[in-house]
Steps between C-alpha positions, in 0.01 A plus 500: 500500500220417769257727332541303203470151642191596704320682184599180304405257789132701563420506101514076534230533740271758411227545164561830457844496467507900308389584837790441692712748585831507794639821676804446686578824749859485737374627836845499601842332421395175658083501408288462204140506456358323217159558377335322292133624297254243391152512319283475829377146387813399488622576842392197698680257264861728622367433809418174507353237687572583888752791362682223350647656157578814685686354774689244232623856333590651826700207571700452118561894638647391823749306280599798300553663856804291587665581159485883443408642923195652386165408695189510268112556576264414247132593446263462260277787407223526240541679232 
């Protein structure tokens, strides 16, 4: 369900939305890494001003948190 939201959500954002892709890997019971792979020009609007966007998707993350346990770390790679 997160992997989802935050493909959909990063697709609104981006121009080359074919380039988008999420990995989602359980580190343990209680972690999950998100990834996410962007065309390199891309990348800085993820980013954003300041780290803006990123932090703004770290934080809709923290809200999943307090429903399901599970801590999340997300990234942003290119692809």
């Amino acid at each position: 369900m997160t992997t989802d939201f935050i493909e959909s959500y990063c697709k609104l954002i981006v121009n080359n939305k074919e380039d988008i892709k999420v990995q989602s890997e359980m580190i343990d019971d209680q972690f999950c890494e998100i990834t996410v792979y962007a065309n390199e020009a891309d990348i800085g609007k993820l980013i954003g001003k300041n780290g803006n966007m990123i932090n703004s998707l770290r934080t809709i993350l923290n809200g999943c948190k307090s429903k399901d346990n599970i801590s999340y770390k997300i990234q942003i790679e290119k692809k």
